[in-house]
N, C-alpha and C positions, 0 to 999 in steps of 0.2 A: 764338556760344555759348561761346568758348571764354574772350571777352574778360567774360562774368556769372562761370563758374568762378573767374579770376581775383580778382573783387572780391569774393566769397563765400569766397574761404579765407586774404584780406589781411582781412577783417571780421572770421574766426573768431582765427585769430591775432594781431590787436591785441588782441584781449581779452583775449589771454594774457600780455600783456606785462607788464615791470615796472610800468609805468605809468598798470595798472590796476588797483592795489594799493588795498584796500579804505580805510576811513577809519581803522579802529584802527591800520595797519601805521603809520599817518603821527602818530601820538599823543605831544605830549608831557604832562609832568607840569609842575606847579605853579605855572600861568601862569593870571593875574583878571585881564584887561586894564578889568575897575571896578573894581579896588580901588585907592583910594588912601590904603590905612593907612601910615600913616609911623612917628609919635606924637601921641599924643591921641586925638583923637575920638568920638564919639557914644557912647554902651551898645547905642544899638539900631541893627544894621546896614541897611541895604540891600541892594536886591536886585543881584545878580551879585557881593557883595562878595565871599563864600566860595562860589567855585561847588561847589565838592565838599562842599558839607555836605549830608548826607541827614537825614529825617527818619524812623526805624524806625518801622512801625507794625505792632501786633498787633491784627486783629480789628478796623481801622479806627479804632485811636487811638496815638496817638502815646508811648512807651514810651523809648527810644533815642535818640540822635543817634549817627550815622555819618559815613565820607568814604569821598567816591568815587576807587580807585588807581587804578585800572584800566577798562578803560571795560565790563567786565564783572565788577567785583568793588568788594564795599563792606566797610569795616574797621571794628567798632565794639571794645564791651566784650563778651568772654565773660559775665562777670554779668548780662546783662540777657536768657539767655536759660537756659531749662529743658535738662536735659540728660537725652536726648538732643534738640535741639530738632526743630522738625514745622517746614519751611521755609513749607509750604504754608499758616500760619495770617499769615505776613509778609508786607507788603508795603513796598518803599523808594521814597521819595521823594523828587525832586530836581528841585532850582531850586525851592522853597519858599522863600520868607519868611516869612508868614505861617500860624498853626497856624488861624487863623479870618480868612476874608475871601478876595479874589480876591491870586492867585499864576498870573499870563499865562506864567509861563515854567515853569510844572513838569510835571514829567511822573511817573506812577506805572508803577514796574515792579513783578511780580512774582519771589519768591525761587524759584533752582532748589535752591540748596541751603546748608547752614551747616556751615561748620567749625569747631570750635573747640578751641584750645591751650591745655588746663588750665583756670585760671578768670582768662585771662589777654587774650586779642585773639581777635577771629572774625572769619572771611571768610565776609560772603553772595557767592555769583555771581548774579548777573542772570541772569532767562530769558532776557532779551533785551536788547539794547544799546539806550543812551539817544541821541541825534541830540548832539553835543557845539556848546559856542555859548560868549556871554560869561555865562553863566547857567551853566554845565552844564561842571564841566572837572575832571581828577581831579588830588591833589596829590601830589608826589613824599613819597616814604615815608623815612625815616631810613636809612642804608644806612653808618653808622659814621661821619658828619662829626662836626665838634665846633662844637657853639653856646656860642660862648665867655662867660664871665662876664660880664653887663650887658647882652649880647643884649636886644634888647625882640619878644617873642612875642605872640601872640594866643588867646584860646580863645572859642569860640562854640556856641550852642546854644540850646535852646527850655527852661529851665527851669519850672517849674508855678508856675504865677499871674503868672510876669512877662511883661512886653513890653504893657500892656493890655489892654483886652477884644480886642485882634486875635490876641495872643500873639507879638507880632514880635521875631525872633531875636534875642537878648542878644550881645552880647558887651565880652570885656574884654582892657584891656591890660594885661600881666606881662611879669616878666624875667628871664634867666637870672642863679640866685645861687650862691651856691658851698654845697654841700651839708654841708658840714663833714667830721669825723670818723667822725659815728654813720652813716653811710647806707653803701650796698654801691656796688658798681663799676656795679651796672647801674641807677643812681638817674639822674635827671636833674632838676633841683630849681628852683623859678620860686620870686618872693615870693607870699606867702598869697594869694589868692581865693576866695569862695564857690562853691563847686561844689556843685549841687542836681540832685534824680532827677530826670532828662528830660535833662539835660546829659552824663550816662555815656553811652560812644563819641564821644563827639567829638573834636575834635583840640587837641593843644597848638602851633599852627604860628607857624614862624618863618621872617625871608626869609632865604636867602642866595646873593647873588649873581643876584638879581632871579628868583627861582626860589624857589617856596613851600615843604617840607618840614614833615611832621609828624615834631614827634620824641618825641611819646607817645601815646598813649590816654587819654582823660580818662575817670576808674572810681575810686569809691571802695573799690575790694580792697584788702587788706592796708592799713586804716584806721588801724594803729597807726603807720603809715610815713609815712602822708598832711599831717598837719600838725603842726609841733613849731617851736617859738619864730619865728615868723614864716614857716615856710617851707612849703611845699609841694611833695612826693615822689612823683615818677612814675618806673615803671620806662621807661627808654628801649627805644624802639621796632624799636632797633637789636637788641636782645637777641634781637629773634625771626624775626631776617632771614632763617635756614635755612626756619624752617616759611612765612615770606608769600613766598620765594625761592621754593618749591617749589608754592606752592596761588596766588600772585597772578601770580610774573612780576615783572617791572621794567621801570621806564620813564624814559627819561632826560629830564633837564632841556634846555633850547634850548642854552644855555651848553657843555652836554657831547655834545650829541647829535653836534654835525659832528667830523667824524675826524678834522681838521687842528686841533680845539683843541687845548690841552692834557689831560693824562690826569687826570681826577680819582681821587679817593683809594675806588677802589672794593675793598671785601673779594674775598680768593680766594672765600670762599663764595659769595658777590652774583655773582661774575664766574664761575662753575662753575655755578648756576642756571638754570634751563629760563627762557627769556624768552620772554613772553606777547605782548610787541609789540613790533616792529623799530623803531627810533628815526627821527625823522625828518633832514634838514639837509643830507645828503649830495647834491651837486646834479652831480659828475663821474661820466657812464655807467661802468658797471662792463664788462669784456671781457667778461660772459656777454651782458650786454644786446644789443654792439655784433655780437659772434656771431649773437646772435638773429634781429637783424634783417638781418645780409648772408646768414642762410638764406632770411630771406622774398624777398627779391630775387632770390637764385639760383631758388629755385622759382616765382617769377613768369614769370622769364623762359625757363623752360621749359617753362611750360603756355601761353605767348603762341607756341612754335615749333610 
């Protein structure tokens, strides 16, 4: 009898253990292992290219694009939603490609709820977490790096009437330019592109350091700012790091995650923030773990006398 007690309370507490750290705890940000954007290529993406891109939908039609930060939290435009908005009339969709036709790797969640900062970025949270895949991954959010002048970026989304009768997600290449004189500290500025309704909330993403980063909101607000002698003005994403610090959490890139890199350039604010999931890389037990486990062995060996 005494040797089943044994194996029923090493059962109960490996479940306890580090090691049974759910999927989010192990989450990083910014990694397409399909995407092979460099420079050039197609207008119309493929599937798993932007795994975080969502598609908002009101009432079963498609309204928004979004990205997924967080494996329970999506970031669009405040503009595309009524204030105060009803989460309940939303649903987010991800691993979409197409807006018409079979999409083998999506999956539809429903909204619990919507936040929004001024008429500037919103956080839906998920009712529930999406299963994460090469289809399905969320992107590291702007946290004050600098994407230097000539950078070449990305924006994607489902604008109205393109992609053909499938409606398959557009996208385009742009670049980091120098904003000049007229713009504010908190501009972050690409050459000109068509940006069209369906396209608001998506992202402006750029790689660095093999690691994805949104470092705007793609929204027509503050439309006098938006386009002026070739250029195109987005407030950086960084601006609003207190409010997504406080309602999404952080998640770190592969590159940063293990503790023996070096330190990247994270804000006091970023670095004072409630974090929503523990980073992954770290692979040398901790003493609470190695603790852990020389209890279960001392309590084995005492229910075996």
């Amino acid at each position: 009898m005494t040797f089943y007690r044994v194996i029923y309370v090493l059962t109960v507490l490996t479940a306890l253990t580090p090691e049974s750290q759910s999927q989010e705890d192990a989450v990083v940000c910014g990694q397409a292992p399909l995407n092979s954007r460099l420079q050039g290529g197609s207008s119309v993406s493929s599937a798993g290219q932007w795994p975080w891109m969502a598609s908002l939908q009101r009432n079963g039609s498609h309204v928004c694009g979004g990205t997924l930060v967080a494996v329970d939290s999506v970031l669009s435009d405040a503009n595309c939603f009524s204030s105060p908005p009803v989460a309940s009339e939303w649903t987010v969709i991800l691993g979409r490609l197409r807006q018409v036709g079979s999409n083998p790797f999506q999956v539809t969640l429903n909204v619990a709820s919507i936040t929004l900062t001024g008429s500037n970025v919103a956080v839906l949270k998920l009712a529930s977490n999406p299963t994460l895949s090469n289809y399905i991954q969320p992107i590291c959010m702007d946290n004050g790096r600098t994407f230097s002048v000539g950078s070449t970026c990305w924006a994607a989304g489902w604008s109205s009437g393109q992609g053909g009768a499938e409606q398959v997600m557009q996208e385009v290449q742009t670049s980091i330019v120098n904003c000049g004189n007229t713009s504010t500290s908190d501009a972050i500025c690409t050459g000109a592109f068509t940006l069209n309704e369906g396209d608001y909330g998506g992202a402006l993403m750029c790689k660095v350091d093999n690691s994805w980063f949104q470092a705007a909101v793609l929204t027509n607000a503050n439309s006098t700012r938006q386009v002026r002698g070739g250029i195109r003005d987005f407030i950086k994403l960084s601006t609003f790091l207190e409010f997504l610090s406080r309602s999404v959490g952080t998640l770190s890139p592969p590159s940063t995650a293990n503790p023996t890199s070096s330190p990247n350039t994270t804000s006091n604010t970023d670095a004072n923030a409630t974090t929503a999931h523990s980073s992954a890389g770290a692979t040398t037990p901790s003493s609470t773990f190695i603790l852990f486990h020389l209890l279960i062995m001392s309590l084995c060996f005492h229910l075996w006398k």
